[in-house]
C-alpha positions in Angstrom: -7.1 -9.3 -14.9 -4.5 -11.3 -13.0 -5.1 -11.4 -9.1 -1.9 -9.6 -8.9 -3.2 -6.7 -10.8 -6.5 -6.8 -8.8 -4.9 -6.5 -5.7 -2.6 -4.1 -7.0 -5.4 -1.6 -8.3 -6.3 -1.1 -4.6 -3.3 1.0 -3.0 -3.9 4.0 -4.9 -3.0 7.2 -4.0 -5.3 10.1 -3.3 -3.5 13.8 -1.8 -0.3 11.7 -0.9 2.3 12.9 0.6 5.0 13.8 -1.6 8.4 15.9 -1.8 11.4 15.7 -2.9 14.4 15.5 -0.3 17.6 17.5 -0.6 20.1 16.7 2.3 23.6 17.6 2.7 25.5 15.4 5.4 25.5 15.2 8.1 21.5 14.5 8.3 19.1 12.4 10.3 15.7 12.1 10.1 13.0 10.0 12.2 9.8 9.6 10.6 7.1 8.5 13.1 4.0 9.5 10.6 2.2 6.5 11.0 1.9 5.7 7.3 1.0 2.6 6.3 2.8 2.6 3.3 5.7 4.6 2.0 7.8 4.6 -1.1 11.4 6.6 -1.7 13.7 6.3 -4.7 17.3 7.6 -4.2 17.7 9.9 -6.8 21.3 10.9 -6.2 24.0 10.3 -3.6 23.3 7.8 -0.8 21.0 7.4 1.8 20.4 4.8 5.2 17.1 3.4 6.3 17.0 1.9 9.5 14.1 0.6 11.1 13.4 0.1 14.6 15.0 -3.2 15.9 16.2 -4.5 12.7 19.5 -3.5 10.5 20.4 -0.4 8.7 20.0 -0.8 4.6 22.3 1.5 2.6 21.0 3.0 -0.3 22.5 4.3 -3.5 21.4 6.3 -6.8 18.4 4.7 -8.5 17.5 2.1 -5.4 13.6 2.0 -4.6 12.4 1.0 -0.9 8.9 0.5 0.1 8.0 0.6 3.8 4.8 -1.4 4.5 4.4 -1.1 8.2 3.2 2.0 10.0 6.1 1.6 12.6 9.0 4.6 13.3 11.9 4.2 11.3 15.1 6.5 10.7 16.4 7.7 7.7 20.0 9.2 7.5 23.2 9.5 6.0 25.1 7.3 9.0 22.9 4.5 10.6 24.2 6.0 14.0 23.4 9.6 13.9 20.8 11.1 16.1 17.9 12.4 14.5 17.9 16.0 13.5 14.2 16.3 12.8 11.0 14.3 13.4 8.5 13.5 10.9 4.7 13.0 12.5 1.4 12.6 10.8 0.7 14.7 8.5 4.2 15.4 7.8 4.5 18.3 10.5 8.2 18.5 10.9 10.0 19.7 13.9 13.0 19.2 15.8 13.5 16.1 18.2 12.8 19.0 21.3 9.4 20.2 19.6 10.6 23.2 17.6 9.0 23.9 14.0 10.8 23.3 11.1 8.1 23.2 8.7 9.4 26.7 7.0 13.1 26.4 7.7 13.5 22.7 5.7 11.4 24.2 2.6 13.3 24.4 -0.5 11.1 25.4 -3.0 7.6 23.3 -4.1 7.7 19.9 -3.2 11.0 20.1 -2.0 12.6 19.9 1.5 16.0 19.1 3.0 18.5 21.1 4.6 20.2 22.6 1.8 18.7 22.9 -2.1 22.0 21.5 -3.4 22.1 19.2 -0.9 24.6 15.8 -2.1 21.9 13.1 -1.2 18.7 13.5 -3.0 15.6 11.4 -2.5 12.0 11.6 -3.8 9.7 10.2 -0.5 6.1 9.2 -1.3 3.6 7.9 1.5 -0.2 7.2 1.6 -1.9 8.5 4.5 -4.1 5.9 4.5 -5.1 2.6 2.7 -8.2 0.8 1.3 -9.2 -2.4 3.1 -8.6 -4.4 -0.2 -5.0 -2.6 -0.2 -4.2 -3.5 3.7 -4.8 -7.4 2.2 -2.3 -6.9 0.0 0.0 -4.8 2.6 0.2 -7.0 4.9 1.1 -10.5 2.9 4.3 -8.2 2.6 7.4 -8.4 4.3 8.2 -4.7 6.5 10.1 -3.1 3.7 11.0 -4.3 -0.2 14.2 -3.2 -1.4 14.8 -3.0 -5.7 18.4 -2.5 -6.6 18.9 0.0 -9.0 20.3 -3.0 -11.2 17.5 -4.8 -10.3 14.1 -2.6 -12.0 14.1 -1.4 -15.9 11.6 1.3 -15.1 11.9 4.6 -15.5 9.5 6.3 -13.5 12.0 7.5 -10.8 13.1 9.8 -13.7 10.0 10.8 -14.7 8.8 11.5 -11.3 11.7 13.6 -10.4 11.0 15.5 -13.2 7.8 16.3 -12.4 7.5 16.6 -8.8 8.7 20.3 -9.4 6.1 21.3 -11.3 2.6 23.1 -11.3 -0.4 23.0 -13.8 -3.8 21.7 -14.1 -3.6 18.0 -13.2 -0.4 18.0 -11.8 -1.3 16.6 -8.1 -3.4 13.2 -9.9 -0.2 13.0 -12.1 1.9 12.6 -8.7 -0.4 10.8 -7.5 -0.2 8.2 -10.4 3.1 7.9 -10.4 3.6 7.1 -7.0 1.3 4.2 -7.7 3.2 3.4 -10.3 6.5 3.1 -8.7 4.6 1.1 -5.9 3.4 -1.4 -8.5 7.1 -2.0 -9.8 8.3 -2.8 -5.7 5.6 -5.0 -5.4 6.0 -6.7 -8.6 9.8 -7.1 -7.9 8.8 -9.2 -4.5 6.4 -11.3 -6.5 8.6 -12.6 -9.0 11.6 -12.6 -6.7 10.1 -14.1 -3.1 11.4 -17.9 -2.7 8.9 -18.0 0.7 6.6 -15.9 2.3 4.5 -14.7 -0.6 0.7 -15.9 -0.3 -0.6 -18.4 -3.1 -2.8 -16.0 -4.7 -0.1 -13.7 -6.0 1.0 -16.5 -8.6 -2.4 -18.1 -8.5 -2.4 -16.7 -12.3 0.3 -19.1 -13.6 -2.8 -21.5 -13.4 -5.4 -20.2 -15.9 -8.5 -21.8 -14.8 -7.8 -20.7 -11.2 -6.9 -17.5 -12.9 -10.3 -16.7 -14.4 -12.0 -17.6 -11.5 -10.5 -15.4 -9.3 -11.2 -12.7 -12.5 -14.9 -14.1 -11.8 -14.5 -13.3 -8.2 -13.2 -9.7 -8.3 -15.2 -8.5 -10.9 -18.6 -9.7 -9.7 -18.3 -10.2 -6.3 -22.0 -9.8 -5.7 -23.1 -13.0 -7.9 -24.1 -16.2 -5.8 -21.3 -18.0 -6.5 -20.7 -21.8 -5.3 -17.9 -23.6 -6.0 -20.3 -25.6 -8.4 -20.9 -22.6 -10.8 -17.2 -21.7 -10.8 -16.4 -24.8 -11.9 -18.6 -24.8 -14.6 -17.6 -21.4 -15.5 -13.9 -22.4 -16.1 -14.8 -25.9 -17.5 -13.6 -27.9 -14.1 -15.4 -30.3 -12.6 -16.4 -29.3 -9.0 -13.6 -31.9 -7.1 -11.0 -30.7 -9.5 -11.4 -27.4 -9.1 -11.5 -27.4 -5.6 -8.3 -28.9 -5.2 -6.5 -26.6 -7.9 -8.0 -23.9 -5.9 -6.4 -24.6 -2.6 -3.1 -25.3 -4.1 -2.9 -22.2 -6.1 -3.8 -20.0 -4.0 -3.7 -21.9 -0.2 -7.1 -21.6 1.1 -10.8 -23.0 -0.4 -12.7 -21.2 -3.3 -15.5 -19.4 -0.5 -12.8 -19.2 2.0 -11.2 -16.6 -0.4 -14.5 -15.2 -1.4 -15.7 -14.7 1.5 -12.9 -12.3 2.7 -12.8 -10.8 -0.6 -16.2 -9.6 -0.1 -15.6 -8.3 3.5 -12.8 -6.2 2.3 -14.5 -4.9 -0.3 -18.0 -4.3 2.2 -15.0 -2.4 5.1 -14.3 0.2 1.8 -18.0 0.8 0.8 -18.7 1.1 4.7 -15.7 3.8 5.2 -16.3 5.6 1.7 -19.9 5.7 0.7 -23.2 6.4 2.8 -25.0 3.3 2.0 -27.3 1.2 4.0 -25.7 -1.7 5.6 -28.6 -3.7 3.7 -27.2 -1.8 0.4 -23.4 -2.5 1.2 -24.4 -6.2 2.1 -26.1 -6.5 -1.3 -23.3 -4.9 -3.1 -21.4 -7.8 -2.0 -23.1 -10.9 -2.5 -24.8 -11.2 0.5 -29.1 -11.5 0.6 -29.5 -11.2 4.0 -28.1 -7.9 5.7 -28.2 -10.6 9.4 -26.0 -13.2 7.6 -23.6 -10.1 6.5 -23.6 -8.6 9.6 -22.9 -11.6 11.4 -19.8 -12.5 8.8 -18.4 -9.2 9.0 -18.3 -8.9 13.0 -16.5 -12.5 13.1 -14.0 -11.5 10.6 -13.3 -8.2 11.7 -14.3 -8.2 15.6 -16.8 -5.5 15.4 -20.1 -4.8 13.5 -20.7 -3.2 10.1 -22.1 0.1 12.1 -18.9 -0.2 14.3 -16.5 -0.2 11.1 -18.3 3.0 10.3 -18.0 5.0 13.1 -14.5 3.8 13.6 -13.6 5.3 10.2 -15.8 8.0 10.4 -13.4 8.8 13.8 -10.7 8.0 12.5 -10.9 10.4 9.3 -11.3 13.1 12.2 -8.1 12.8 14.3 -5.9 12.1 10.9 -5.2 9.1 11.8 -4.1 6.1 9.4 -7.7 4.1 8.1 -6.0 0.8 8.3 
């Protein structure tokens, strides 16, 4: 498993939120849902996304967008129209004075849009919340990716707006997959396409002994690794290693660990009832004091703290990351 691909498994979507758009000009929408993430493909006509503060990108058939910051942003068929409608958590809809429009903007299952033959058609995706080994990933990216339809080969915008009309046994994990999916292919595009800005360990692959080793480090995070028996386990020597390390992927071999292990010990905090001596375990650490300490330097509050922020969190609605 390339590091891409582990760090890709992690945003995956669980009950996302999910419809497909029908608009008919003229249309504006703010969406001020807090998501962390948020994918729409352009399915037919054309649409504008324009962010807070920056410039207004114009969208045609088959374009894909992901939005990786939480922030309000407007979608619309003019860059300078005033919002019609408001997005907020959850995806409650109403009008920009507080009125409902939950019922009147339904078209049908998974649809929604002011008119069901509307000219601009988009299918909008977004996670309500993220992993802590997705929000890694998340935030090494730049505020939105844009893929040209010219630019992607894949064909799971069709297949998506196929199904996203549908019912049956299976059918929301199906959504659910493709959204991932479609994610995957956004992210993927950056990868291979970013001059600047993309951390080491996204192409830390193209250097198979670093490679492996971050395969060793993903897979069996709990193992007392050193830099000694990663070496040996990819036939460096220690020195060599070490320095392939940090120019693969920009930072030392327990550097990376480390915070590898404290992402994955944020999830198992947030998603599973375990002792913090059990999560610490889980994670390489012997000594629940030594984890505890770790994991309130890195993320400025203690294991027990994490918790009961999630556990708080999950209760308002509010985005986990």
């Amino acid at each position: 498993m390339d590091p891409l691909t582990a760090l890709l498994d992690a945003p995956r979507a669980s009950g996302a939120f999910l419809l497909r758009v029908t608009m008919s000009p003229p249309w504006s929408v703010r969406v001020q849902d807090e998501a962390p993430l948020a994918v729409v493909a352009v399915t037919g006509g054309r649409a504008c996304y324009a962010p807070e503060g920056g410039d207004p990108v114009h969208l045609g058939a088959g374009d894909l967008l992901l939005i990786a910051r939480p922030d309000p942003y407007l979608f619309a068929d003019s860059p300078d129209r005033a919002p019609q409608a408001v997005i907020h958590p959850g995806g409650r809809c109403e009008t920009p004075l507080g009125g409902s429009l939950d019922l009147p903007m339904r078209q049908g299952v998974r649809s929604w849009g002011n008119a069901a033959q509307g000219r601009d058609v988009m299918l909008v995706g977004s996670y309500p919340r993220v992993s802590e080994v997705a929000a890694r990933l998340i935030r090494a990216l730049p505020p939105s990716v844009l893929v040209r339809a010219d630019e992607h080969r894949t064909r799971l915008i069709d297949v998506l707006a196929d199904e996203i009309q549908g019912e049956g046994i299976g059918q929301a994990a199906l959504l659910d997959r493709l959204l991932d999916g479609l994610t995957v292919c956004a992210i993927r595009h950056w990868a291979h396409s970013s001059a600047s800005g993309a951390p080491g360990w996204l192409h830390a692959g193209a250097d198979r002994a670093i490679g492996s080793a971050l395969d060793l480090m993903h897979e069996r995070a709990e193992h007392p690794w050193t830099v000694a028996s990663l070496a040996q386990q990819v036939g460096l020597s220690r020195a060599g290693f070490s320095r392939r390390f940090v120019t693969a992927v920009g930072e030392p071999p327990m550097a990376y660990l480390t915070s590898w292990r404290l992402a994955l010990a944020a999830d198992l905090l947030r998603q599973q009832d375990l002792p913090v001596f059990r999560v610490a375990s889980e994670v390489g650490y012997g000594s629940p004091f030594t984890f505890s300490t770790a994991f309130k330097r890195h993320y400025g509050v203690s294991p027990l703290g994490w918790r009961q922020r999630g556990t708080e969190t999950a209760a308002t609605g509010a985005p986990a990351s």
